[in-house]
C-alpha positions, 0 to 999 in steps of 0.5 A: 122659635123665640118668644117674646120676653125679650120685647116685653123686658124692653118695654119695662125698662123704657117705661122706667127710663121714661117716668125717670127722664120725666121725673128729672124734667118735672125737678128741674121745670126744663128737659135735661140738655145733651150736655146736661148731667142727666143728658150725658148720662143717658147718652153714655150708658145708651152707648155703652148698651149699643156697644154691648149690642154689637160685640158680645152677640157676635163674640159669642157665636163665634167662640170656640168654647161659647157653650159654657157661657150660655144658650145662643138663645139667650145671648140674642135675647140679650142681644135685643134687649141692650140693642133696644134701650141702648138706641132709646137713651141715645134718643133721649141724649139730646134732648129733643134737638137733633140738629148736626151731627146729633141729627144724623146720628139719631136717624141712624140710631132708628134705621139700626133699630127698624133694621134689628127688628126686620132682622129678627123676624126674619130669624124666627121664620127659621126653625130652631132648637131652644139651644138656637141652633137651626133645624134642618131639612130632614128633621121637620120633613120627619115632624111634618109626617107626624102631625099628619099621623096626628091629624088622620088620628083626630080624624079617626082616618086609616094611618096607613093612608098614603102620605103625600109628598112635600114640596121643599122647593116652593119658597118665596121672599113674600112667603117669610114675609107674609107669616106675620098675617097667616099667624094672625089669621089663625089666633082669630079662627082659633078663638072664634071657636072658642069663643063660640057655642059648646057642644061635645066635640068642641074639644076635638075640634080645637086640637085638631084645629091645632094640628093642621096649623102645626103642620102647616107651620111645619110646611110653610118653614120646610117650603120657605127654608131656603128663601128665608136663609137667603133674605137673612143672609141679605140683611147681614150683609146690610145690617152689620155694615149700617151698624158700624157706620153708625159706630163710626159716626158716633165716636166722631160725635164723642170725639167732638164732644170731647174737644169742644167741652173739655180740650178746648177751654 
């Protein structure tokens, strides 16, 4: 599953980015125009970032030697990081004024960004190695029947004990949807235990408390595979058009920027 790195580098560099727009504000006692230096320059590295964003995720997954340059893993996390800060210098570009072309362009900039976000929370409601490759059906079928032999042993039950059989036809669109509120739910129970009072099996308790959300991690993603498959392959087909069009309106942007500021005079 990915972490959350990517997001938190984010976050650090649009805190930068903001001290530094406010810095340029605060020098010049006005807030940088779009065809200001400043604003030129946050609308230009903004763009080269979200062009980044679109091509070189995509050129790594589908070249045929794509391994000597890098986990997968490591290209989508770099693929999310330029595919949020390029979109919030582009925001920042016009400086606060988003009439016209300029308008439309910046709320398709969000739609492209919320959609990103929607998009990679449905990747990681599928299974992965760290490499980024997809774990399949067998596989966490065969992880699922050891957190239940680590569970019957936390429970000091007989091993041998019947396993019971897994459902993997039972997935909904609601269910990869809902995971977000089951992880919360289990981070609250786990710190009500530990945060409650000590006694000797209190150890126990939190690792078996561990195991059973494993497994049943393992059996929400082995249940819900084939519904979080189909809802990824439904935001492609509704992400990469909106992502083009959005390039498409922005080079008729930078086309008419262009002309009004340079070719005509």
């Amino acid at each position: 599953m990915l972490k959350i790195k990517e997001l938190v580098y984010s976050l650090i560099a649009m805190i930068f980015i903001t001290l530094f727009y406010l810095l340029v504000q605060i020098s010049n006692k006005e807030i940088p125009s779009a065809s200001s230096f400043w604003g030129h320059s946050l609308g230009v590295l903004g763009f080269l970032l979200m062009v980044m964003t679109e091509t070189l995720y995509s050129f790594r997954k589908r070249s045929k030697r794509g391994a000597r340059w890098g986990k997968m893993s490591s290209w989508l996390e770099f693929h999310i990081f330029t595919g949020i800060v390029g979109p919030f210098m582009v925001l920042l570009h016009p400086g606060w004024e988003f009439k016209g072309l300029a308008g439309v362009l910046s709320l398709m900039t969000l739609l492209i960004v919320f959609s990103g976000f929607f998009g990679r929370y449905i990747y990681t409601s599928i299974p992965r190695t760290t490499s980024g490759s997809e774990i399949d059906l067998k596989e966490l079928e065969m992880t699922a029947r050891r957190m239940e032999t680590e569970i019957a042993r936390l429970k000091h039950q007989d091993k041998t004990q019947p396993i019971q059989k897994i459902n993997s036809n039972g997935g909904t669109v609601f269910n990869v949807l809902s995971r977000f509120w089951i992880d919360i739910g289990a981070v609250f129970t786990d710190l009500a235990i530990r945060t409650g009072p000590s006694h000797p099996a209190k150890q126990t308790e939190l690792e078996l408390l561990r195991a059973r959300r494993k497994y049943e991690q393992v059996q929400r993603q082995i249940n819900d595979l084939a519904a979080a498959r189909k809802l990824l392959s439904l935001w492609h087909a509704i992400h990469i058009p909106l992502g083009l069009t959005l390039f498409l309106v922005a080079l008729v942007h930078i086309g008419a920027t262009i002309y009004y500021a340079i070719l005509i005079y």
